[in-house]
CHARMM-style PDB file with segment names, atoms N, HN, CA, C and O in Angstrom:
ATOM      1  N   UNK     1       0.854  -1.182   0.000  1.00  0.00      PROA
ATOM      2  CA  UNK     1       0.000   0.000   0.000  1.00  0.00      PROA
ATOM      3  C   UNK     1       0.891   1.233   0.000  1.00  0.00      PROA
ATOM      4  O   UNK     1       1.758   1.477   0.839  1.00  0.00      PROA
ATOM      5  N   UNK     2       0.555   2.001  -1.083  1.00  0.00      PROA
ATOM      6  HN  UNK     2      -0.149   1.803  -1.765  1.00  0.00      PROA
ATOM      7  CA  UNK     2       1.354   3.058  -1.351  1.00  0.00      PROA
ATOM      8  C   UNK     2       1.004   4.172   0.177  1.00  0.00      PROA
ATOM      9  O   UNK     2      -0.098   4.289   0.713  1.00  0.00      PROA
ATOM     10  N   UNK     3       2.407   4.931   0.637  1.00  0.00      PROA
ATOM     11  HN  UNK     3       3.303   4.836   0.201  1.00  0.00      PROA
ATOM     12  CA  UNK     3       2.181   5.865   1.329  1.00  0.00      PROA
ATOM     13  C   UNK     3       1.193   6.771   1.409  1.00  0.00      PROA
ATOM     14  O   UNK     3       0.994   7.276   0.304  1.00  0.00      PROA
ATOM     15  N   UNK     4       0.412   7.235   2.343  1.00  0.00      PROA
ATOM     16  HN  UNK     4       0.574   6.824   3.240  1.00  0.00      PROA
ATOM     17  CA  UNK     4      -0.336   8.473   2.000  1.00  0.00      PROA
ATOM     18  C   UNK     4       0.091   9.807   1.970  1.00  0.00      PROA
ATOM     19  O   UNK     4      -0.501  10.813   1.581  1.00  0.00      PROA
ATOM     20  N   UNK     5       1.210   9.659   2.442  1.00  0.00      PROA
ATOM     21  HN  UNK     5       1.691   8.841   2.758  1.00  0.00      PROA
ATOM     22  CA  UNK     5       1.953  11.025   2.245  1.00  0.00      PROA
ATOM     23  C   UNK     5       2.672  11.305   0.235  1.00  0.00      PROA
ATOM     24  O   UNK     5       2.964  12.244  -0.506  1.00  0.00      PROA
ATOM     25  N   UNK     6       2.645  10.275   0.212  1.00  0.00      PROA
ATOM     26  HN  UNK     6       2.408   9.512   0.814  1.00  0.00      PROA
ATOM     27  CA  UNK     6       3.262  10.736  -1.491  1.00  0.00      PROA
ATOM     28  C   UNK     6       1.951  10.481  -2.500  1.00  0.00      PROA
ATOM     29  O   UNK     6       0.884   9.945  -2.201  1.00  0.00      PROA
ATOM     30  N   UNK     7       2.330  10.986  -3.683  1.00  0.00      PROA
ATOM     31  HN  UNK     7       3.197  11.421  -3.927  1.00  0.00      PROA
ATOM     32  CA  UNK     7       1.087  11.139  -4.480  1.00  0.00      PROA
ATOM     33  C   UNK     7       1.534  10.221  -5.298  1.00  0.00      PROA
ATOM     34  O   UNK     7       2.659   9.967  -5.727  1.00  0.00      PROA
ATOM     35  N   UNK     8       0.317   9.675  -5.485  1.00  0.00      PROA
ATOM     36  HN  UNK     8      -0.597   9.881  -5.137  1.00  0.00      PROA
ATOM     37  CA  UNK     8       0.162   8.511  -6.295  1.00  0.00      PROA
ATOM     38  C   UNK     8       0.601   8.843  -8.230  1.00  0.00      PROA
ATOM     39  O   UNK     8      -0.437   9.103  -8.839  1.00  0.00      PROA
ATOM     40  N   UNK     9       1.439   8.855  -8.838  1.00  0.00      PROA
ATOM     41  HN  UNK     9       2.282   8.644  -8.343  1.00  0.00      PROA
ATOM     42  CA  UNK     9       1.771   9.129  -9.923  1.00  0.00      PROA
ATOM     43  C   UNK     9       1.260   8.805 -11.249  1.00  0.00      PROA
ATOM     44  O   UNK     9       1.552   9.316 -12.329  1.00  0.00      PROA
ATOM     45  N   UNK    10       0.390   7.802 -10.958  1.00  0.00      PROA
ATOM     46  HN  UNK    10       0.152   7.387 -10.080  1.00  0.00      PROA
ATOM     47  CA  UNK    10      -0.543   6.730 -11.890  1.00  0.00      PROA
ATOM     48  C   UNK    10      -1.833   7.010 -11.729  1.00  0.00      PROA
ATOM     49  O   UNK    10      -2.685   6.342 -12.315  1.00  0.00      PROA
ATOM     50  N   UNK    11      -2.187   8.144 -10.828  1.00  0.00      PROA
ATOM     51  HN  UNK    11      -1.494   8.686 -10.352  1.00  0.00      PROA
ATOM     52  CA  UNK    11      -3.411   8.484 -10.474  1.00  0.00      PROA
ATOM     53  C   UNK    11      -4.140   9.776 -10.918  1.00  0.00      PROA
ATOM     54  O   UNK    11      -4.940  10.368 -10.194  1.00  0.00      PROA
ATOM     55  N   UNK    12      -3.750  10.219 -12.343  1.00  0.00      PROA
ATOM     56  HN  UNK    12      -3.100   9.738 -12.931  1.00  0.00      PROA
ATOM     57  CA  UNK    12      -4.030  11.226 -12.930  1.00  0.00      PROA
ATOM     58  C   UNK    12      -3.870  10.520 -14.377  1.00  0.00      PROA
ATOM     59  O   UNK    12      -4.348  11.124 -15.338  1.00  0.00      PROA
ATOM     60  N   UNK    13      -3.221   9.264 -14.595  1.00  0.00      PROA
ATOM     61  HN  UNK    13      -2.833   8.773 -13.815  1.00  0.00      PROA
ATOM     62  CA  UNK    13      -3.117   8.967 -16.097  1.00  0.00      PROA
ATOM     63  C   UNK    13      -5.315   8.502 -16.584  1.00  0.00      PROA
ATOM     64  O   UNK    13      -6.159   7.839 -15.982  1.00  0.00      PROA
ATOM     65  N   UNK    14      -5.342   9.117 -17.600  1.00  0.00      PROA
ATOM     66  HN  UNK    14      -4.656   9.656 -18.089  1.00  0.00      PROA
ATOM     67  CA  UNK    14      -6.393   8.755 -18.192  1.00  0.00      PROA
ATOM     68  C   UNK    14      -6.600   7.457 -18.354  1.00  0.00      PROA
ATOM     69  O   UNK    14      -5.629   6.781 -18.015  1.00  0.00      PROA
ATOM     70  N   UNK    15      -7.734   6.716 -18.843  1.00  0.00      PROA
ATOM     71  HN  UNK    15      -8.523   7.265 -19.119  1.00  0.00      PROA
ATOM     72  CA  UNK    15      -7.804   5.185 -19.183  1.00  0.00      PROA
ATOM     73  C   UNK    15      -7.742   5.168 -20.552  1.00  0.00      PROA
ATOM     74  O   UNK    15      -8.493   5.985 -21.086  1.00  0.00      PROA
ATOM     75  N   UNK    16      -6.921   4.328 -21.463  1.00  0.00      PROA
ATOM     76  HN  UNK    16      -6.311   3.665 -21.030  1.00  0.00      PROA
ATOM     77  CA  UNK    16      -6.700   3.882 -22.459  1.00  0.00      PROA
ATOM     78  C   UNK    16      -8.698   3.761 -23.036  1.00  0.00      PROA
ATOM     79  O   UNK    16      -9.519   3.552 -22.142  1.00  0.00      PROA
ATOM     80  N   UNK    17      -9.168   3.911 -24.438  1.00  0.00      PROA
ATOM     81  HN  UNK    17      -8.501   4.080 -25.163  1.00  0.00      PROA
ATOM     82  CA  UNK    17     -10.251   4.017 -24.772  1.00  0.00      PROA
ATOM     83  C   UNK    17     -10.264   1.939 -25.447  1.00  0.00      PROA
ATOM     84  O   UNK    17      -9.405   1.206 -25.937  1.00  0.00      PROA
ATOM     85  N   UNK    18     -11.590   1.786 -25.108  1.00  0.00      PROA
ATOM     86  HN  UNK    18     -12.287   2.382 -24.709  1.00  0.00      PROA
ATOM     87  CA  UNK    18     -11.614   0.328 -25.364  1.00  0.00      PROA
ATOM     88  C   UNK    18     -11.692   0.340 -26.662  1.00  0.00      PROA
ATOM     89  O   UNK    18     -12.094   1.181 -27.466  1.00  0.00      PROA
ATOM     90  N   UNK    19     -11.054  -1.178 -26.803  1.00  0.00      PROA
ATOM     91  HN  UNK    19     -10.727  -1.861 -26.150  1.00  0.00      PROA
ATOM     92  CA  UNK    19     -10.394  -1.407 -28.067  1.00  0.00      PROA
ATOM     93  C   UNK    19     -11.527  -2.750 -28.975  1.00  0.00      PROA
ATOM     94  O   UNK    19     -11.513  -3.143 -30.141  1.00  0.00      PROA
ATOM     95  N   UNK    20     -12.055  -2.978 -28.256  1.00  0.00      PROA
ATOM     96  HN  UNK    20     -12.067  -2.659 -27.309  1.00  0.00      PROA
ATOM     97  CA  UNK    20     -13.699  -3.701 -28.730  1.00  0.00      PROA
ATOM     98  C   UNK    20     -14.648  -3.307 -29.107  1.00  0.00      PROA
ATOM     99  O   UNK    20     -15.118  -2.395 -28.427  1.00  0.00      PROA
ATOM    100  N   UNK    21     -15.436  -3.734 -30.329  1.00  0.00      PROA
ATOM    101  HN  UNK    21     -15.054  -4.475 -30.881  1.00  0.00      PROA
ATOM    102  CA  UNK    21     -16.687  -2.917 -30.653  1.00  0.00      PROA
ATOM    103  C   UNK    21     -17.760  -3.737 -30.222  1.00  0.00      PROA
ATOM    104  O   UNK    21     -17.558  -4.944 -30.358  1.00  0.00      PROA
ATOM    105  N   UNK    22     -19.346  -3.240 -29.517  1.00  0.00      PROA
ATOM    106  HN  UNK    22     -19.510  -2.260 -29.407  1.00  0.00      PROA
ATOM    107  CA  UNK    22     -20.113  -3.723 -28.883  1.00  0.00      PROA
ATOM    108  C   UNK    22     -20.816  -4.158 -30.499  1.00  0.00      PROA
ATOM    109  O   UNK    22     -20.772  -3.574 -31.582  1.00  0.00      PROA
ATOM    110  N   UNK    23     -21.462  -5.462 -30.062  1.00  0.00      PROA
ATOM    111  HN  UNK    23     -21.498  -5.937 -29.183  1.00  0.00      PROA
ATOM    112  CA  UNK    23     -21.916  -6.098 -31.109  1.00  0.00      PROA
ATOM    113  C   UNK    23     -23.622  -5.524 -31.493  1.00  0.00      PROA
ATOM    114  O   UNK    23     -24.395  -5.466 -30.537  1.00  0.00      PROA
ATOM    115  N   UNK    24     -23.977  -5.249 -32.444  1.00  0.00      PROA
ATOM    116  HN  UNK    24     -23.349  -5.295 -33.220  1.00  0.00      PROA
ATOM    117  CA  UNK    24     -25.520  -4.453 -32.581  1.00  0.00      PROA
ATOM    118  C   UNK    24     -26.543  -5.604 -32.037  1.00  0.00      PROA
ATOM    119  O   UNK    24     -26.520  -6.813 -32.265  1.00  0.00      PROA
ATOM    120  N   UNK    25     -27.539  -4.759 -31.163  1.00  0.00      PROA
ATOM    121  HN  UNK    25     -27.558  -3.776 -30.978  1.00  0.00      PROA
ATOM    122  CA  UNK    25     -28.564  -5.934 -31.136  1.00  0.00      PROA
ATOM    123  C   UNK    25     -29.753  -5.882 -32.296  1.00  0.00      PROA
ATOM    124  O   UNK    25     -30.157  -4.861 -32.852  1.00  0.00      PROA
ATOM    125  N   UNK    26     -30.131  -7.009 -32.481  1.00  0.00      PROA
ATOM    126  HN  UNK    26     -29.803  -7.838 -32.030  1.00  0.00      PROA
ATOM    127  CA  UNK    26     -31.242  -7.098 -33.844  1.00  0.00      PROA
ATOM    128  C   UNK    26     -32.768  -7.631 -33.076  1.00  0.00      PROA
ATOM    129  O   UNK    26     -32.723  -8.490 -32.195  1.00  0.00      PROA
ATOM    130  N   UNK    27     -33.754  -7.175 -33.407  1.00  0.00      PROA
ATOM    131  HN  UNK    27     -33.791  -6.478 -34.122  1.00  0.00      PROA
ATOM    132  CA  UNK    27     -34.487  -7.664 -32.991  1.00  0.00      PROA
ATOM    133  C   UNK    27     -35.148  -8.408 -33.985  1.00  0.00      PROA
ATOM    134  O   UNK    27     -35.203  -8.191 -35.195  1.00  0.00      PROA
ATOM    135  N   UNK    28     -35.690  -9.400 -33.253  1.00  0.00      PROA
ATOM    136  HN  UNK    28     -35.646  -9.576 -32.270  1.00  0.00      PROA
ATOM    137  CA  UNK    28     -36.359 -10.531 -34.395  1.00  0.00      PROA
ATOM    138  C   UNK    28     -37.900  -9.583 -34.764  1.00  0.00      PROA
ATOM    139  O   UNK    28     -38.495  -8.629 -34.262  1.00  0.00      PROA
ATOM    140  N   UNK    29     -38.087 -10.548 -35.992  1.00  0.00      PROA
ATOM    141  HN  UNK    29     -37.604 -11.322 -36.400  1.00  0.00      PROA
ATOM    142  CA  UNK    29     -39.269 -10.005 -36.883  1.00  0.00      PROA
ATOM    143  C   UNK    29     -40.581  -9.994 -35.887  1.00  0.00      PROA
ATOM    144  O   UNK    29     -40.686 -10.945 -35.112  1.00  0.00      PROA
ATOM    145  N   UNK    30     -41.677  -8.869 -35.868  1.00  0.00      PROA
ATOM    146  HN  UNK    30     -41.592  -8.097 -36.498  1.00  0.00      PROA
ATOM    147  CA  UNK    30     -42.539  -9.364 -34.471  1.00  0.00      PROA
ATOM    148  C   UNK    30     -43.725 -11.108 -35.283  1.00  0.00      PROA
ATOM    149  O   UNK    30     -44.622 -11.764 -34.754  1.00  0.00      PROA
ATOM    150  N   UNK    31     -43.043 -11.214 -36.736  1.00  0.00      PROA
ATOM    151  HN  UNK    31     -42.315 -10.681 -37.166  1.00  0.00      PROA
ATOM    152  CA  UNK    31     -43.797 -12.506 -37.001  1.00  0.00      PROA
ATOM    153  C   UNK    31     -43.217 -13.835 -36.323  1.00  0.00      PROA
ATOM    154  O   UNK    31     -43.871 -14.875 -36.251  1.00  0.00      PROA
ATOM    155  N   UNK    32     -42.156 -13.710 -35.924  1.00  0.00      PROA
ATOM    156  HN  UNK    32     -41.625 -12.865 -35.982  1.00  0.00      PROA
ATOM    157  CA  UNK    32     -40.762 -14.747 -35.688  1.00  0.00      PROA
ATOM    158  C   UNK    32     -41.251 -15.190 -34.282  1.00  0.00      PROA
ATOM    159  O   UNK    32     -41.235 -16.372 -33.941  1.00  0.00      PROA
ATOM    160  N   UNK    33     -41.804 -13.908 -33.268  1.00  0.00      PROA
ATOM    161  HN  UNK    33     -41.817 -12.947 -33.546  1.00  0.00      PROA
ATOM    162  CA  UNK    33     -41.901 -14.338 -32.312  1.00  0.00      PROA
ATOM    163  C   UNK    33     -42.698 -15.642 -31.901  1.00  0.00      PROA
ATOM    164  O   UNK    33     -43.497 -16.143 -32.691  1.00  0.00      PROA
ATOM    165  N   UNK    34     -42.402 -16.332 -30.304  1.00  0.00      PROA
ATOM    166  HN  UNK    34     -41.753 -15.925 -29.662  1.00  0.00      PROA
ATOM    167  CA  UNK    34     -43.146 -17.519 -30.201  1.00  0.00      PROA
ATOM    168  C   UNK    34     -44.282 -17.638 -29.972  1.00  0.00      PROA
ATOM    169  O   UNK    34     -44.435 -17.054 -28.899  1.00  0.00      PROA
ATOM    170  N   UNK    35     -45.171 -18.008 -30.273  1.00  0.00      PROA
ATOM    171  HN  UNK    35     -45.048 -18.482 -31.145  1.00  0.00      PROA
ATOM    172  CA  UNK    35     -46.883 -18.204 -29.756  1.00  0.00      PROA
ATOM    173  C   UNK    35     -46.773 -18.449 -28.388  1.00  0.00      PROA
ATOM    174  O   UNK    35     -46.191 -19.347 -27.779  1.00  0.00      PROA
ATOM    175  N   UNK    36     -47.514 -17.379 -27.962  1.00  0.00      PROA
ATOM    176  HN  UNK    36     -47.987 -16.649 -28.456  1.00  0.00      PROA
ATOM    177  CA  UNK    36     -47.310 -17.182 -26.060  1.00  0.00      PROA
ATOM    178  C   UNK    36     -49.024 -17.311 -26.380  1.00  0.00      PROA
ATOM    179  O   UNK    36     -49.753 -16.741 -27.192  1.00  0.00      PROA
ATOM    180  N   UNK    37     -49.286 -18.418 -25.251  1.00  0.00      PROA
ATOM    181  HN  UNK    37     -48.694 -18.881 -24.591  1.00  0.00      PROA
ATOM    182  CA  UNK    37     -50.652 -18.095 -24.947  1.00  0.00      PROA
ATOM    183  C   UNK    37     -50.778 -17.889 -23.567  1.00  0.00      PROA
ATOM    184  O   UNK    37     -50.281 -18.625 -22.714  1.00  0.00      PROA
ATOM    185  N   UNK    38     -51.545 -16.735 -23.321  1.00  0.00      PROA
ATOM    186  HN  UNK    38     -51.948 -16.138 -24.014  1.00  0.00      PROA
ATOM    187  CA  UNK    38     -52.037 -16.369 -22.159  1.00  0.00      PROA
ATOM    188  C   UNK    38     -52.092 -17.361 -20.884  1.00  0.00      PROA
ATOM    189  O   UNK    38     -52.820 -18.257 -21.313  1.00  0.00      PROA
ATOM    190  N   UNK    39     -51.822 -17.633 -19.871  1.00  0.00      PROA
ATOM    191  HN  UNK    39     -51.231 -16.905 -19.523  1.00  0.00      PROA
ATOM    192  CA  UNK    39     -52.042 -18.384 -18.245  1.00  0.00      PROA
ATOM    193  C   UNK    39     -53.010 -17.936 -18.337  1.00  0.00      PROA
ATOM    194  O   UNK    39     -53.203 -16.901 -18.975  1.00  0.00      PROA
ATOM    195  N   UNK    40     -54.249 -18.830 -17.491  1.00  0.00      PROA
ATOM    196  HN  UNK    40     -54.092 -19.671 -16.972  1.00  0.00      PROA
ATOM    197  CA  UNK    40     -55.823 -18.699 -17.251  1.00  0.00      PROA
ATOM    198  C   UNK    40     -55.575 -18.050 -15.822  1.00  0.00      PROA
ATOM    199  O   UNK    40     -54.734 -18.413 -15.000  1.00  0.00      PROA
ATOM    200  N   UNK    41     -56.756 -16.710 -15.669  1.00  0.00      PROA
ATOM    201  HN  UNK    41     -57.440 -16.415 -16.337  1.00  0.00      PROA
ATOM    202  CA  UNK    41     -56.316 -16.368 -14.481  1.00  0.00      PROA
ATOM    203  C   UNK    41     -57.041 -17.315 -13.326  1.00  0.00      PROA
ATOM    204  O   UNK    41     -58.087 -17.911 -13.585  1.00  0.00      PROA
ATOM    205  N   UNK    42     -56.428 -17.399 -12.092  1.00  0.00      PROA
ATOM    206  HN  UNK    42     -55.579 -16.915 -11.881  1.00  0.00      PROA
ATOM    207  CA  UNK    42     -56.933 -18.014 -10.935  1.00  0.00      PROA
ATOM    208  C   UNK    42     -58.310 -17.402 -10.503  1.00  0.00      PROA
ATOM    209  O   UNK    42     -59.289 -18.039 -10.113  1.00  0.00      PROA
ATOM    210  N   UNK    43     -58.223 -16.359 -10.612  1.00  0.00      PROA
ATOM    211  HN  UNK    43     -57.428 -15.842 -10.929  1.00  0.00      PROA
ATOM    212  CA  UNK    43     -59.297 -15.504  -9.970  1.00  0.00      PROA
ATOM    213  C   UNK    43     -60.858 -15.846 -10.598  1.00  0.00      PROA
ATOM    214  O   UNK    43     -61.874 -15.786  -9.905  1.00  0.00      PROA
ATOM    215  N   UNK    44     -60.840 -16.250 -12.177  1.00  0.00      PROA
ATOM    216  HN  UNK    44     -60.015 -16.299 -12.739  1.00  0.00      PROA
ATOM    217  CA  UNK    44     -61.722 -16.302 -13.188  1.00  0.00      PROA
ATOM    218  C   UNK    44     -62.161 -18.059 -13.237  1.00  0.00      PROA
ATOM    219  O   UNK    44     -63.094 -18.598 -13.832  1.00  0.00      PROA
ATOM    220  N   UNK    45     -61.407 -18.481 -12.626  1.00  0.00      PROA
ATOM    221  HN  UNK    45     -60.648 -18.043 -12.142  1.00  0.00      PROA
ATOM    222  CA  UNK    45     -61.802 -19.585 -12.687  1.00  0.00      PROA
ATOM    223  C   UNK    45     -63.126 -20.172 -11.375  1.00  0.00      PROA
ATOM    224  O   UNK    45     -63.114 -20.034 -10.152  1.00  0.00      PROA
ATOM    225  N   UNK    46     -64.224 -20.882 -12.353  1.00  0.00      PROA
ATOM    226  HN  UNK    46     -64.234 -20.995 -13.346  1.00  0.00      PROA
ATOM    227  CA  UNK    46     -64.919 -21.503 -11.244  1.00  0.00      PROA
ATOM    228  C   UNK    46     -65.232 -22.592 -10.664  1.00  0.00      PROA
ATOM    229  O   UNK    46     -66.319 -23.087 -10.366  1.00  0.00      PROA
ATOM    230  N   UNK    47     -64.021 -22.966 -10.512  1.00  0.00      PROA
ATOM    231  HN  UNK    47     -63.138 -22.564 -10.754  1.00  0.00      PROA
ATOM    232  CA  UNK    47     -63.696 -24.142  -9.724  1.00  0.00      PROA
ATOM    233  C   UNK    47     -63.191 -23.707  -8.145  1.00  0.00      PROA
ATOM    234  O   UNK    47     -62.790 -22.569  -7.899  1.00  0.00      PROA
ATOM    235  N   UNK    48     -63.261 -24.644  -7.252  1.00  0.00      PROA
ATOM    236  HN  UNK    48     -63.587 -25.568  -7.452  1.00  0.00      PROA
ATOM    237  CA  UNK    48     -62.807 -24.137  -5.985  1.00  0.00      PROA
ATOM    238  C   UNK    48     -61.074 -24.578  -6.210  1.00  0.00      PROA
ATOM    239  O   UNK    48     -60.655 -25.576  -6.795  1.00  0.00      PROA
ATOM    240  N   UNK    49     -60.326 -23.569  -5.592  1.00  0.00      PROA
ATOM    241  HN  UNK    49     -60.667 -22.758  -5.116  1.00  0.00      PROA
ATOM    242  CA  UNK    49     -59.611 -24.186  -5.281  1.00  0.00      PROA
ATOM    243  C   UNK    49     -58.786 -25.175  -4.943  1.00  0.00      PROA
ATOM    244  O   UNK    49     -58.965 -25.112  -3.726  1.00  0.00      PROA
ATOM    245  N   UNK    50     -57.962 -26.104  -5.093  1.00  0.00      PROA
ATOM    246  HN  UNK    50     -57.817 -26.155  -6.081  1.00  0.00      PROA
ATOM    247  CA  UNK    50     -57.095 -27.237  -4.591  1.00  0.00      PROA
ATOM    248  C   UNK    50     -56.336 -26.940  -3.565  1.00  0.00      PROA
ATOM    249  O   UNK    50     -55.268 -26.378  -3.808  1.00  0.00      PROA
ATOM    250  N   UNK    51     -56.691 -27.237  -2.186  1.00  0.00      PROA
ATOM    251  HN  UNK    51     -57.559 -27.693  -1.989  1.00  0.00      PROA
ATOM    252  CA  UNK    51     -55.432 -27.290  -1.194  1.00  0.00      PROA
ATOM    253  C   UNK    51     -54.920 -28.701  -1.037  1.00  0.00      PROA
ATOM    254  O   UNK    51     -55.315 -29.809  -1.402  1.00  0.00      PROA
ATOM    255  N   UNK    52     -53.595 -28.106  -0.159  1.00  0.00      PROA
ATOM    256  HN  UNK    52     -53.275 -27.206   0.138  1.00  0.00      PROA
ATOM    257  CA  UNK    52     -52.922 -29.594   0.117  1.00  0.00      PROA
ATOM    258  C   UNK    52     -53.616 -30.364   1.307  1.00  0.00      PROA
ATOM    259  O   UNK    52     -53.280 -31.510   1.604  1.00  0.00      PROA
ATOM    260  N   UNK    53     -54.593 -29.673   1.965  1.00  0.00      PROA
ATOM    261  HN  UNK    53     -54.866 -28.741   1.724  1.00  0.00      PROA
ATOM    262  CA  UNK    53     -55.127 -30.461   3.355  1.00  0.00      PROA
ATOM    263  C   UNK    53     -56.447 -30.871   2.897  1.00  0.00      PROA
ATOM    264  O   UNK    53     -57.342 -31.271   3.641  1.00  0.00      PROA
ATOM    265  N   UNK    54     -56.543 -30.710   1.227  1.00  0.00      PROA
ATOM    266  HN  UNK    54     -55.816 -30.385   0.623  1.00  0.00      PROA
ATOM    267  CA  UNK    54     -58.491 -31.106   1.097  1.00  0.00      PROA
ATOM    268  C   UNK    54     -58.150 -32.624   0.644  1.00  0.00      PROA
ATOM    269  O   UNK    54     -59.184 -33.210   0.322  1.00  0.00      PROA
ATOM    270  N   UNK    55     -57.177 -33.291   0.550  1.00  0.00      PROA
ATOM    271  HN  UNK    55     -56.338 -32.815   0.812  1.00  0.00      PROA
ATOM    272  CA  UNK    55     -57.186 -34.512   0.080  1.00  0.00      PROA
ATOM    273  C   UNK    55     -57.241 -35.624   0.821  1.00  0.00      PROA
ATOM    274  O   UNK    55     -56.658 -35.869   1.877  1.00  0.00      PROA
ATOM    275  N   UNK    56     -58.189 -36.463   0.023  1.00  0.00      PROA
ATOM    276  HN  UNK    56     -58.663 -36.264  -0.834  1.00  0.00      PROA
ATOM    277  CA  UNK    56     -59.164 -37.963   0.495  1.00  0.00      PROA
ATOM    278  C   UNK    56     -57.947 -38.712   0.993  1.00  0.00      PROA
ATOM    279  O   UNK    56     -57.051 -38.862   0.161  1.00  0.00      PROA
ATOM    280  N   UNK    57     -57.756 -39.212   2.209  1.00  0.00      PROA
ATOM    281  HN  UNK    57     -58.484 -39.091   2.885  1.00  0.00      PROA
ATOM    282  CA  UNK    57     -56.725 -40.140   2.518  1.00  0.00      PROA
ATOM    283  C   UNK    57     -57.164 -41.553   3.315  1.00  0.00      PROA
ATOM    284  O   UNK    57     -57.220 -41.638   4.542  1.00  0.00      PROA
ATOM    285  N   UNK    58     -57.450 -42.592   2.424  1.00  0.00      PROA
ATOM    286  HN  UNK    58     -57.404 -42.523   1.427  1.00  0.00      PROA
ATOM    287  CA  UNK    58     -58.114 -43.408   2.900  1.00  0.00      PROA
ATOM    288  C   UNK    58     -56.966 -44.554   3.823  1.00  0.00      PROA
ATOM    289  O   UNK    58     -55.760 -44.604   3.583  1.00  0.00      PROA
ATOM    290  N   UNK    59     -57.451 -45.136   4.550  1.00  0.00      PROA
ATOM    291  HN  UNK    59     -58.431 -45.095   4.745  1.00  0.00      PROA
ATOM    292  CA  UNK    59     -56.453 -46.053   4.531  1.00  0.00      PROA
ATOM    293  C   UNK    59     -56.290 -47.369   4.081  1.00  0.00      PROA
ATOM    294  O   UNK    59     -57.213 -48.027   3.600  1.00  0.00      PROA
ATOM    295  N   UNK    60     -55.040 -47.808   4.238  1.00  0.00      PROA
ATOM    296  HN  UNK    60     -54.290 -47.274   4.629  1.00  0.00      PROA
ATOM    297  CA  UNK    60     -54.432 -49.128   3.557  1.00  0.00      PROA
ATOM    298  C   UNK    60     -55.525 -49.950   3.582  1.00  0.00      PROA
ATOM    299  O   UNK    60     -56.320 -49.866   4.518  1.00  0.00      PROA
ATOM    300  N   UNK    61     -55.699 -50.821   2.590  1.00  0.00      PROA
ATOM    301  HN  UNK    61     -55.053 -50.888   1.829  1.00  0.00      PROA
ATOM    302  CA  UNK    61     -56.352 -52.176   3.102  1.00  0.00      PROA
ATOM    303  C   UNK    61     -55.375 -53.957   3.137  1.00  0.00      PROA
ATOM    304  O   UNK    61     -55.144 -54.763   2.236  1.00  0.00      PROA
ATOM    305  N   UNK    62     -55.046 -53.953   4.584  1.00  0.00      PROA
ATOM    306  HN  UNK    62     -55.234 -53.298   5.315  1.00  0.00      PROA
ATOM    307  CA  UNK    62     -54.140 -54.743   4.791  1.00  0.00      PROA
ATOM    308  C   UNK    62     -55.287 -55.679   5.368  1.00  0.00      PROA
ATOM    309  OT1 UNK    62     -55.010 -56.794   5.811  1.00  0.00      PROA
TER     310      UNK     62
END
């Protein structure tokens, strides 16, 4: 760890400019896209619910 009493000499050099070019993004055709069909909402549905504690648990027949 450099002293704090002396000045850092490397600490005023600029950063070199990057030397990579960012690649373009393309967007696909909006025909290309995938057939998304809608999730049914929960709310719309008229069925009751499924919980995990409504299920028939008979027992063995030994």
């Amino acid at each position: 760890m450099p002293n704090p009493r002396k000045p850092d000499p490397n600490r005023d050099v600029p950063m070199p400019a990057p030397t990579w070019k960012p690649e373009p993004i393309e967007e696909p055709d909006p025909e290309q896209f995938p057939d998304e069909t809608p999730l049914p909402n929960p709310d719309e549905n008229e069925e009751s619910p499924m919980h995990a504690g409504s299920r028939v648990v008979r027992p063995c027949d030994a």
